[in-house]
N, C-alpha and C positions, 0 to 999 in steps of 0.2 A: 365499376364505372364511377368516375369520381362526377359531384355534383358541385362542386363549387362555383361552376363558371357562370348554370342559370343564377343562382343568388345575387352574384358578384354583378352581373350584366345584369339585372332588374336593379339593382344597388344603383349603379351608376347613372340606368338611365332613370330612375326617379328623381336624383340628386338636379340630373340636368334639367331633366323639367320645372323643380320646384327652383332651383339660383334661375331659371330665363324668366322665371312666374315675379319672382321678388327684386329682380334687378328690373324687368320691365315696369312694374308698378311703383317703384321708387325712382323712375328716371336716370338710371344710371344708366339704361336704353331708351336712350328717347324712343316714340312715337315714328314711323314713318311718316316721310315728308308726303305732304297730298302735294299731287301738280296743282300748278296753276291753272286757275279757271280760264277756259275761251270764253272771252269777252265778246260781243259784237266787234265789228271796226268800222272807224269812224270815215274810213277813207273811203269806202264804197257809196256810193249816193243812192241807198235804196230808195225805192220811187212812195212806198208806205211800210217804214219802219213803226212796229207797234211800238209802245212806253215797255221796254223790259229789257234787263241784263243777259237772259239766258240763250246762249247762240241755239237754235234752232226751234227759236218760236214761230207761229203764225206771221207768214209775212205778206207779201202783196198777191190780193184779189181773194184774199179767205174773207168771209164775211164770221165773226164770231158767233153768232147764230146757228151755222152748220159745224161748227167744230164737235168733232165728236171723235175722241179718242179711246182706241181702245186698251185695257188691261194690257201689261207687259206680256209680250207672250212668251212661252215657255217651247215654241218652236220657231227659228226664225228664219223659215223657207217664202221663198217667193214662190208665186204660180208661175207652171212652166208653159201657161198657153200665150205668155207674151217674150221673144224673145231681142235681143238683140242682135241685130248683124251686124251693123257696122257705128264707129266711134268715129268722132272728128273734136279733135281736144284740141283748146286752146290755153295754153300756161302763160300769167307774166307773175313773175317773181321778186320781193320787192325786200331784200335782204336786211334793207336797211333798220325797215322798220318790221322785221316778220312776220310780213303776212306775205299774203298771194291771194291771187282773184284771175276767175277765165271763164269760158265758155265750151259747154258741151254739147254737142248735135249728135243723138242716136236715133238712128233706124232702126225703127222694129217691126215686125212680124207679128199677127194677130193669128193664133189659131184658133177659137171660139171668139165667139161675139159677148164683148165686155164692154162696162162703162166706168171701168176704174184702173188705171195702171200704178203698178207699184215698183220701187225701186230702189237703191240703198242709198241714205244717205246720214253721214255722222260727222257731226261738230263742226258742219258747214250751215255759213250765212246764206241762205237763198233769195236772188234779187229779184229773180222773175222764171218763172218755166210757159214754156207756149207748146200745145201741142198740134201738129201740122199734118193735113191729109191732102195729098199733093198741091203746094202752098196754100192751102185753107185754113186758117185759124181754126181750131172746131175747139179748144178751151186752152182758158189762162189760170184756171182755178187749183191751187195745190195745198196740200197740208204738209206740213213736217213734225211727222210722228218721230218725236226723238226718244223718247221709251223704245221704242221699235226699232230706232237707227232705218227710218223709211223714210220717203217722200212720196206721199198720196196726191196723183193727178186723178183730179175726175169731171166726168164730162155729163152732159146734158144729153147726147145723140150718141150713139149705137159705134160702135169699135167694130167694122164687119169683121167677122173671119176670112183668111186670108187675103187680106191684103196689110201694104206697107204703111206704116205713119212716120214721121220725125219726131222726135222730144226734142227742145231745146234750152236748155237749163245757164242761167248766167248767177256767178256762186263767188264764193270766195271763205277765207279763213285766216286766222293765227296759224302761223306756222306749228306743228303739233313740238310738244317741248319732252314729247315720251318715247322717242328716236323709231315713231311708225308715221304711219299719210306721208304727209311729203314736212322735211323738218330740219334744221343748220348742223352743220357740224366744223367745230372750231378746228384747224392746224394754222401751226406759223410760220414762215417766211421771214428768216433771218427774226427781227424782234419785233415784227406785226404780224399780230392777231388775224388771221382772215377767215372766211366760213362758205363754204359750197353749201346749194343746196341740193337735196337728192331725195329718194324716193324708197321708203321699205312698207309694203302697201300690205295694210287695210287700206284699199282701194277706193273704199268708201267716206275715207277722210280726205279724201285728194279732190275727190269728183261725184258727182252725184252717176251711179252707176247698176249695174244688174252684177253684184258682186256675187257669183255662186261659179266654181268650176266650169260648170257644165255649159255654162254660157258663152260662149266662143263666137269672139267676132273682127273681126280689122278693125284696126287703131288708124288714123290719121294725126299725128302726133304734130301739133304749131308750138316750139318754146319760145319766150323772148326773153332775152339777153343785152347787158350792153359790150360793147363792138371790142373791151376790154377781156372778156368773158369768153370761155367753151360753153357749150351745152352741147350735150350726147344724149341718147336715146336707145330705144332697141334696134331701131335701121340704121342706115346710113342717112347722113345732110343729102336732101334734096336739091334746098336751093336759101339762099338766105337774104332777105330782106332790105331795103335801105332803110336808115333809121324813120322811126315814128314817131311824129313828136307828138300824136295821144298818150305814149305809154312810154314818157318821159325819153324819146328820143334811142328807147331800144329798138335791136332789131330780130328780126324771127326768123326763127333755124324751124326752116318746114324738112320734116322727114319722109322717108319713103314709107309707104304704106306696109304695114304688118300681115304676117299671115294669119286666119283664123286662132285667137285665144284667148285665156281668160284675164278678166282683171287684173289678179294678182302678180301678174307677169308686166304688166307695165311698168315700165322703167325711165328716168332721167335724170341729168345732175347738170348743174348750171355752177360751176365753179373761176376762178382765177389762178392764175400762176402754177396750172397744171401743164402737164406735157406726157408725150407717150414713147414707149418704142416697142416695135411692132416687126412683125415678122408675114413674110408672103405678101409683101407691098399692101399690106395694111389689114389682111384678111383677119389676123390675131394680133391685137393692143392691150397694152397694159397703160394704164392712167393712173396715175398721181401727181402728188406736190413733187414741183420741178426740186426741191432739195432735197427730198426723201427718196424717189426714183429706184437709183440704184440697189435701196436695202430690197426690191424686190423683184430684182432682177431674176431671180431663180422660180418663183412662179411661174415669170410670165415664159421665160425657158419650155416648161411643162406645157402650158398651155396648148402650142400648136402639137407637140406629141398625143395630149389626153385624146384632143379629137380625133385625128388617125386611127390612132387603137379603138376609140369608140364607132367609128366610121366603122371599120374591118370586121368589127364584133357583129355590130348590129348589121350590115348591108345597106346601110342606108346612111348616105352622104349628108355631112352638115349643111344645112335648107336656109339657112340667110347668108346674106353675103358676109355677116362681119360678126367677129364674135370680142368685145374687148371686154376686160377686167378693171374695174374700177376701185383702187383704196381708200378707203376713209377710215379717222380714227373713231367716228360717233356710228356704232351699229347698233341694232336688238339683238342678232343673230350674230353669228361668226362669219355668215355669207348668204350670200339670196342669188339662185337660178336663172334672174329676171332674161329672157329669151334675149340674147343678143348681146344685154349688156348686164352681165354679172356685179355684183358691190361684196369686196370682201373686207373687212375690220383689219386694220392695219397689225394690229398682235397676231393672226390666223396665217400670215403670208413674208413674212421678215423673217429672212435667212440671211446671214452672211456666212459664208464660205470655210472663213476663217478663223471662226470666234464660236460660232454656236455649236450646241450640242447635234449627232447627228439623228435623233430622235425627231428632233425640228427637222429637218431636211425631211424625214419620209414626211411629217403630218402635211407639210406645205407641198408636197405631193399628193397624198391622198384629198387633201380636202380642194385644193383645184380640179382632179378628177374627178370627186365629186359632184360639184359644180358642172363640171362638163358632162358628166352620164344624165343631168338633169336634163340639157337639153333635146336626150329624145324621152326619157323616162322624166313625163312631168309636163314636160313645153309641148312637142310633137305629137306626144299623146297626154289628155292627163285625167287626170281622175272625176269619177261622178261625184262624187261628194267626200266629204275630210272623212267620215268612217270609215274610211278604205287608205288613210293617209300612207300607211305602211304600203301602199304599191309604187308609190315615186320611190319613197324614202329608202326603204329596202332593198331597192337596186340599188340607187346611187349609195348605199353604203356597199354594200356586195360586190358589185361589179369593177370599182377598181383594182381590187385584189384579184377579181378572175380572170380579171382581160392581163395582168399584169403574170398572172401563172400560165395562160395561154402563149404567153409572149416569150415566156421564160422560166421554161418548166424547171429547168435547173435551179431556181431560185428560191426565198424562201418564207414568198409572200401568203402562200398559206398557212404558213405556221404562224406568221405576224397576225393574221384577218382571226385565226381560234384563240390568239394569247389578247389581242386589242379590242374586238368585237364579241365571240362568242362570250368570253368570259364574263365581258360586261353584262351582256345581256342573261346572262344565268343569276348574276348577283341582284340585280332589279327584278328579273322573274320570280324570285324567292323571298321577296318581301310580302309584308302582310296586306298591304294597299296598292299589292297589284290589277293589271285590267290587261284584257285581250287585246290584240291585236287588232281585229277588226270591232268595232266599239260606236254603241249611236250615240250622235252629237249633234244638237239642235241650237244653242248658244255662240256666239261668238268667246265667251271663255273657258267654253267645251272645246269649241276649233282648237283655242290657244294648248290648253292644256295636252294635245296631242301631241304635240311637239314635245315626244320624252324616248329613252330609250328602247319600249317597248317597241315604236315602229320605226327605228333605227337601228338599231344592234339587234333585237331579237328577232325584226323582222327579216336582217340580211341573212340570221343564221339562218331560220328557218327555210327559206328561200336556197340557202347553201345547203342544206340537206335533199334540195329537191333535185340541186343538179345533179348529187351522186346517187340517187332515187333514178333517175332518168337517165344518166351518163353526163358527161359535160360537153359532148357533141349533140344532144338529142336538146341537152337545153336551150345551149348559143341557136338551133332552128328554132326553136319553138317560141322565142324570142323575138326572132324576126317577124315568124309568121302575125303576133300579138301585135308588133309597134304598127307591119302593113296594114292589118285587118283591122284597125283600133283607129288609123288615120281616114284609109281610103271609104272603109262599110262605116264607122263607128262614129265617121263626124269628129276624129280626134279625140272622142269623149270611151273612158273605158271602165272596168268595173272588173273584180275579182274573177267573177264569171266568164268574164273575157278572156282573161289568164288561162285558165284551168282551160277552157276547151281549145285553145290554142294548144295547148299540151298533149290533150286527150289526140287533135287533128295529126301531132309530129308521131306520135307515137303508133297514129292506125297507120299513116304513109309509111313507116316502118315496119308495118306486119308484128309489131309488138304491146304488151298491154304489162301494165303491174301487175297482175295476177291476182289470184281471189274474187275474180270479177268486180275490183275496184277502178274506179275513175279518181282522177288527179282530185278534181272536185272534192272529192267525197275524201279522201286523203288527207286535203291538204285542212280543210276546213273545221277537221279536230283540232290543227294548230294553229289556227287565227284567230277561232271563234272560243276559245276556253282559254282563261286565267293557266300560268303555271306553264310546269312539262312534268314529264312522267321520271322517276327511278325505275330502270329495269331491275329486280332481283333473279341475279343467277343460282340457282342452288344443287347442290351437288348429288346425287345419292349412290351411295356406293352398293355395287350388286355385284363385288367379287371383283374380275379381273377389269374391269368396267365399269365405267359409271356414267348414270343418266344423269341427264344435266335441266333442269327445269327453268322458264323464263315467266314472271308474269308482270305485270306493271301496276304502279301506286303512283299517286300523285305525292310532290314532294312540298312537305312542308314542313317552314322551319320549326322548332321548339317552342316558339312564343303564337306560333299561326294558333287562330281558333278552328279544328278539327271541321271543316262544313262537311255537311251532309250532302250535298249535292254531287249527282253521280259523276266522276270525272274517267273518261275511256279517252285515247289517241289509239290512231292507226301509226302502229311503230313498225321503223323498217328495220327491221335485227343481221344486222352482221356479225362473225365471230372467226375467230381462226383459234389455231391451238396448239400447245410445244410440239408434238411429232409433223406437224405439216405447215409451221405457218409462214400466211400469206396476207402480206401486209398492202397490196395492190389491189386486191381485189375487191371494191366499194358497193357491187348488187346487192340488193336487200335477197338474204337467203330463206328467211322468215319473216313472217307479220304476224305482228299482236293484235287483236283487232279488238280485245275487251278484257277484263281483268283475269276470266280465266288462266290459269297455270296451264300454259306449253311445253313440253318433256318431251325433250328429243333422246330414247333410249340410245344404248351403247354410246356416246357419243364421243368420249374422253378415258385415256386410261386415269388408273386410282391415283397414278403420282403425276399426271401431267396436267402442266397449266391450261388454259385458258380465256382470253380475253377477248371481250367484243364491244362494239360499235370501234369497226376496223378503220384508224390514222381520221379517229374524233370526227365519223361525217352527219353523224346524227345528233338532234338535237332532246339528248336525256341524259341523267347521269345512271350509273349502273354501279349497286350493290353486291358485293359476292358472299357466301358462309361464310364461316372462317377458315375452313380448309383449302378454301381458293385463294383466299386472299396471303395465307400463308405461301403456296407454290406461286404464288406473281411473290413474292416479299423476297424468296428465296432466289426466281429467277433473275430479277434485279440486281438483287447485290454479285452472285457470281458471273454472271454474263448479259448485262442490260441490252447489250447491244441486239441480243435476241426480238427485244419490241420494239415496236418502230418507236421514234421520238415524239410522235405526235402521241399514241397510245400509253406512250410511260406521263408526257405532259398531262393527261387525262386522267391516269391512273391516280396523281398526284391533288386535283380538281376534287375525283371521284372518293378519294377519302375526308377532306376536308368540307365535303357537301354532307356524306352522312355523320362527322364529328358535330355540325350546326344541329341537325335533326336528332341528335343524341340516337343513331340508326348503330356504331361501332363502336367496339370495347377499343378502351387507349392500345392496349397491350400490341393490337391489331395495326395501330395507328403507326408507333413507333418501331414496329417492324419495318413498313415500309417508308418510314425516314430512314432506320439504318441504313436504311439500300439506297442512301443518296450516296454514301461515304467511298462508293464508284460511277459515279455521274461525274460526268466531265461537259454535257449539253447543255450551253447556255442560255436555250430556252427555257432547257427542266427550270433550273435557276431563278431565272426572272418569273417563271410561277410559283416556286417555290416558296421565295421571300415575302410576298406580300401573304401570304398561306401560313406561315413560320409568325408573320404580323400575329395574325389574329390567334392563331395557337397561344402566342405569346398575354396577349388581353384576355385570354380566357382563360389563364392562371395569374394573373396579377394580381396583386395582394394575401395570395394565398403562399404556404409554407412551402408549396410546390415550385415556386415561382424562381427562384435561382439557383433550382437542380435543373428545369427545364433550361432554362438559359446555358448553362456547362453543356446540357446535350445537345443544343442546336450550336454552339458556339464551335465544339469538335467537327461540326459537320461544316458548318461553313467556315471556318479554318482552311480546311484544304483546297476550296474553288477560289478563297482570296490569294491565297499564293498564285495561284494560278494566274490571275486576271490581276493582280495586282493594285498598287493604287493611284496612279498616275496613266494618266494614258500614253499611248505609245503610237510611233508611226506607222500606217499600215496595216493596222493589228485587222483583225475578223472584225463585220458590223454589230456581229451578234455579238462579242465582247463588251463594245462599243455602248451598245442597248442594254446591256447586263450593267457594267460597274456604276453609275447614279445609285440603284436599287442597294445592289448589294453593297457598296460600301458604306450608305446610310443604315444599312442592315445590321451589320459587324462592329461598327462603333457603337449601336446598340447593344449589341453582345459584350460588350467590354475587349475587342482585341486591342490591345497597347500598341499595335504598328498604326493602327488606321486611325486612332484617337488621338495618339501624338500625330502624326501627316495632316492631320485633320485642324487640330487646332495651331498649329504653323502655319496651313492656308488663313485661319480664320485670323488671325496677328498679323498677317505679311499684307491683309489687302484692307485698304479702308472700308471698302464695305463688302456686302456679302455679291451684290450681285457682280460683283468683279474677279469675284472668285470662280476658276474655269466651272463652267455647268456642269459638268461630269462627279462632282465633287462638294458641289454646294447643300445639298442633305446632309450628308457625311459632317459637314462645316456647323452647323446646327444643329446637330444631335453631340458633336463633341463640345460646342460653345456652352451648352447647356448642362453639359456630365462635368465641365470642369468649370466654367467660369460665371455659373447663372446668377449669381449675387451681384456681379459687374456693369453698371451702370451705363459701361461703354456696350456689352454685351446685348442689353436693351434696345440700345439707340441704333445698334445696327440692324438689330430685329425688327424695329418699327418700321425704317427706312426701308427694309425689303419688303416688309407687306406693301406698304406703299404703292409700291410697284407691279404688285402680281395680278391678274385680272380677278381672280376670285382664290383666293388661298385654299376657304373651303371643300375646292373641287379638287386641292392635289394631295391623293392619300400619301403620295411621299413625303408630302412636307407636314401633314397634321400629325404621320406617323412618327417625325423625327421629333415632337416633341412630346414625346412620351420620354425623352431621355429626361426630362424636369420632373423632377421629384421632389425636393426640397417643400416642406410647405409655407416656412415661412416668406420664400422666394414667390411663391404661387400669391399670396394673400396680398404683399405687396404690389405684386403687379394688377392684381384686380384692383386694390385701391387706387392705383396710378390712374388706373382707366375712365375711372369716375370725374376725372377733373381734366376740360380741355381738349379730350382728346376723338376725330371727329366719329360718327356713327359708323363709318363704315370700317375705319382702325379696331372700333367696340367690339364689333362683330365679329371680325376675323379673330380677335384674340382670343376674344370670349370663345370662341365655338374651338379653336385649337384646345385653348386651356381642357376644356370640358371634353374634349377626346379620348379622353383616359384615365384609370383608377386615381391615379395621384393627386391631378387633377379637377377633378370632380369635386374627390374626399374634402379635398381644400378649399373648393369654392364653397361648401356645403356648409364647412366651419364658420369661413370668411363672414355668408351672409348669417350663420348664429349668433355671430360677434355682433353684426352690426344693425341687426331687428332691434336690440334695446335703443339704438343712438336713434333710429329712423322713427320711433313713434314716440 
């Protein structure tokens, strides 16, 4: 086993920590920018404004005498014995100068007897709160604990239990300049500048509210607008208003009342020179800038199908009358669920027909499906609290992919959901600073922080493993039964537990159970509640004409993980088939691992026949075999692959490269089962293979090993580019389609001369790169780089495309494709370039490509030895 690759990767990643430590502290990274402070504003006439800058001091009827604030807390839950039922929100919007100011009326519900109500509220001016027992003033007194992000009403006389009171809150703010509460966003119109306002809620920067899930209540939503102007919402317009000359002669778009929900779900945009077009006399809208429109036309196509198939899956018909899609180019997120009126970020939903790659077509599918599985997973039903985030998120990742293999078995959207999602989520589950799926959160930058792939991608798989656990009939019911029982009994509010026995319920009306007298519960809850997933190791023993085959399970960790101590057990569902019978259909779990104990199922395999298991990848663990097994899969590959299903050889290809990270497999082992690409003709294998060949590739870089591997991956992907060629073609298969980007950016890494010269003739022929067809533009970059990286023009097109990208960062193809730069004194110059002029976020993306890789690094490492004597 060779050892060069730990070295070489602690090499590098020391390097890059010590150039981000010494470029940050010399300013060649600036500082990130702090936003701007919320000021007071000057245009609300509070009735006793204290002497202070900081928006959410003491304001009118606090006496400074009773101010008593407490300590930040370190848990930040409201009491659940006050709640809200219903909202009557008044917005006026005041673009000009960015703020806003309005009024909020909430009923609530007393279920103990209290003299203190609490509620959220952050980086809002408070003008006045009154609080009313059937029209009785019974107090005016509030505090605004802004450590807390609360607002303390408190009273003299007795809150009875059960019964109703009103809060009525009159508030205002700076428009937020950090694209969450309610906050502008610039597009133009031929060559003015214009700006909608809209809403991606912390809720509690919009309105003084009871911001926690679980609080579910009707909205009465008042905007005002001038008669210039839309505004939209989660309902349909009511009725709208003649103008008001209080609030400078706008008028109000009153909406129709909302069904039971939370906060976060409130939705609005108050824009100009928008227009829609709509499908089912208006049932499904798409909104945008009237000159942009058309680029997203193809969403909103989807949109009236995603429901449907969501309809049919779930049983349960979409519950408002209206559902539209709104775009903007200033988002936090890529899109937000808001019940009724969705907001997607104008990069997430831009297709044209014509021009784009068709990679883009499926995402601008998936992620408006998405969006749409929210509204019953999330809206309909939603969660008790953000530690359970992964129960929206997880479906709406999962589910487009199942209702789409429901619909069209023949197709081959499950192999996209194991190579897009799974994958993903095994690479994040395998770092060092992973967390559970299920996880306590008591902060608002605990909430934020959950928003990561673990309760997206690993959530979906894990969840995809339950279907073929359960069948994918027993799932689509027990599904139903959750969303019914989770509305009608559960108050809309639901919890893990809710799941699980929804399961447990499909499964007795079937007269069936998982066996081992386990419950779904008990099941599922080893894989929400633990860090990781398991290695199964297969092991062989031969006893003559026969051999037993043994399974037991290790937690997988990579080579740099700190070993813990802490006992790690999952309940694994084990499937397997084998060369004299196999059976690639067949997804029941035939065995369960229930604890590290070794399982040995005697006779179970002859001495020379294969076997491979977790059958067409429905489990979520990677699997180990001796080296005798892994020899008869290496063998059965190269002569007759077609033997495994594609999903199982996709895996088999995963399953090696997982235990290469964990230093668990001798190379010798390794390269066996590359050979056996050199009859792969499945462009799936492909497209895992390459990014897999990637890191093989960095983990002999700079070593004497390094361009004999390269000769031996280059013969192997040699014969798939013939194949797939370099140009796209009319008609051809999608999956080709989805392969050539990867692989041709792959192969001109390898030094092939066809796709390095095609490559750098794209990169000549077009002024800039992103003009160059998408399919090809990696490819364009890794040969600009191999042939002309000293080239000044070569540069200027490179900057120009970052420029452009939403986050470079995030795309391993394009960080991957500059690994073609080697040159150092071509590296050193470009870090100097960086230092002068050029703005933070250019800095960043270059710096973090440069530093992607051995050459790289090496050079920066030099760069800043050079330049520690000029700097002090």
């Amino acid at each position: 086993m060779l050892v060069f690759s730990s070295s070489n990767s602690f090499l590098i990643f020391a390097n890059l920590l010590f150039v981000f430590k010494v470029l940050y502290s010399n300013a060649l990274i600036p500082p990130p920018k702090r936003s701007r402070d919320h000021r007071p504003m000057g245009f609300i006439n509070f009735a006793k404004r204290l002497d202070t800058e900081f928006l959410g001091s003491p304001a009118k009827g606090v006496h400074s005498e009773s101010l008593v604030f407490p300590k930040k807390m370190t848990v930040f839950r409201l009491p659940a014995h006050i709640r809200p039922r219903s909202y009557a929100l008044k917005i006026v919007i005041d673009n000009e100068h960015s703020v806003f100011f309005g009024e909020v009326k909430i009923n609530v519900s007393v279920a103990e007897d209290s003299n203190t109500v609490l509620l959220h509220s952050y980086r809002l001016d408070i003008e006045e709160v009154t609080l009313y027992y059937k029209n009785d003033i019974i107090s005016s007194w509030f505090i605004v604990d802004a450590d807390n992000q609360l607002l303390r009403i408190q009273t003299n006389s007795t809150l009875w239990r059960n019964e109703v009171y009103e809060i009525k809150v009159k508030f205002g703010s700076r428009m937020n300049t950090e694209l969450v509460g309610i906050y502008r966003s610039a597009y133009s119109i031929g060559t003015k500048i214009k700006f909608l306002t809209l809403t991606q809620f912390e809720p509690r920067q919009a309105f003084p509210c009871f911001d926690e899930p679980h609080f579910r209540a009707t909205f009465d939503i008042r905007v005002a607008r001038y008669q210039h102007e839309i505004a939209l919402s989660n309902m349909p317009l009511m009725a709208t208003s003649s103008p008001d000359p209080s609030i400078g002669n706008r008028v109000w778009n009153s909406f129709y009342r909302t069904p039971p929900m939370p906060t976060y779900l409130v939705a609005f945009v108050v824009a100009e020179d928008f227009t829609n077009i709509s499908e089912y006399s208006g049932k499904y809208e798409l909104w945008a800038a009237k000159n942009k429109i058309n680029e997203y036309s193809y969403a909103q196509s989807w949109l009236a199908r995603a429901v449907k198939r969501a309809e049919e899956y779930t049983g349960i018909e979409f519950m408002l009358p209206h559902l539209k899609l709104v775009v903007v180019n200033d988002f936090y997120r890529g899109a937000m669920e808001n019940w009724g009126l969705m907001i997607f970020k104008a990069n997430q939903v831009k297709f044209e027909e014509n021009e784009d790659d068709p990679r883009v077509r499926h995402y601008v599918q998936i992620i408006v499906f998405h969006e749409t599985i929210h509204q019953w997973f999330g809206n309909y039903v939603t969660i008790k609290w953000w530690d359970s985030l992964w129960l929206k998120e997880g479906f709406a990742t999962l589910l487009p992919y199942l209702i789409e293999v429901s619909v069209n078995p023949s197709g081959n959207m499950h192999d996209i959901f194991i190579h897009d999602i799974e994958i993903k989520a095994f690479e994040n589950d395998g770092t060092v600073d992973r967390i559970p799926m299920t996880l306590p959160v008591n902060t608002p930058a605990e909430i934020d922080r959950q928003f990561n792939t673990i309760n997206y991608e690993k959530a979906a798989s894990v969840l995809h493993m339950l279907h073929y656990i359960v069948s994918p009939n027993t799932f689509q019911k027990a599904l139903q039964i959750y969303l019914h029982t989770g509305y009608t009994a559960g108050g809309g509010v639901t919890s893990p537990d809710d799941l699980w026995a929804a399961f447990d319920q499909q499964l007795f009306l079937e007269n069936r159970s998982l066996g081992n007298g386990l419950t779904v519960g008990q099941t599922m809850k080893s894989w929400t509640h633990q860090v990781g997933y398991p290695i199964i190791i297969v092991t062989r023993y031969n006893k003559g004409d026969r051999d037993d085959i043994g399974f037991k399970q290790e937690p997988f960790r990579s080579a740099f993980a700190e070993h813990s101590v802490t006992k790690q057990e999952w309940t694994v569902p084990l499937t397997c088939t084998k060369g004299s019978n196999p059976n690639f259909n067949d997804t029941l779990p035939k065995l369960w691992l229930l604890d590290k104990e070794e399982v040995i199922l005697p006779n179970e395999v002859g001495t020379d026949e294969w076997i491979v298991c977790n059958v067409r990848q429905t489990g979520y663990y990677r699997l180990n075999y001796d080296e005798e097994s892994w020899r008869l899969i290496a063998d059965v590959l190269y002569s007759s692959p077609e033997q495994i299903n594609r999903l199982n050889r996709h895996q088999i290809i995963y399953d090696v490269f997982t235990m290469i990270k964990s230093y668990r497999m001798p190379y010798s082992s390794v390269f066996k089962i590359i050979c056996s690409l050199d009859q792969e003709n499945d462009t799936l294998m492909w497209r895992s293979v390459t990014p897999l060949a990637d890191r093989l590739l960095m983990e002999f870089e700079g070593t004497n090993a390094y361009e004999k591997l390269k000769k031996f991956l280059k013969k192997r992907f040699n014969k798939i580019y013939k194949k797939v060629g370099f140009y796209e073609k009319s008609n051809e298969a999608r999956g080709v389609r989805y392969l050539r980007p990867r692989l041709l950016r792959a192969i001109c890494e390898l030094d092939n001369n066809d796709c390095l010269s095609k490559a750098n003739a794209e990169f000549n022929k077009h002024n800039s790169i992103d003009s160059v067809p998408a399919y090809s533009q990696y490819a364009v970059i890794s040969a600009a780089l191999k042939i002309n990286s000293s080239s000044d023009l070569t540069w200027k097109k490179l900057r120009y495309y970052f420029t452009k990208q939403t986050n470079p960062l995030d795309d391993e193809d394009l960080m991957n494709s500059f690994r073609s730069l080697k040159d150092e004194s071509t590296i050193k110059k470009f870090l100097s370039d960086l230092s002068v002029g050029k703005s933070d976020e250019l800095q960043k993306y270059s710096l973090g490509i440069v530093l992607n890789h051995y050459h790289g690094s090496m050079a920066a490492l030099h760069f800043i030895q050079e330049m520690l004597p000029k700097i002090r």
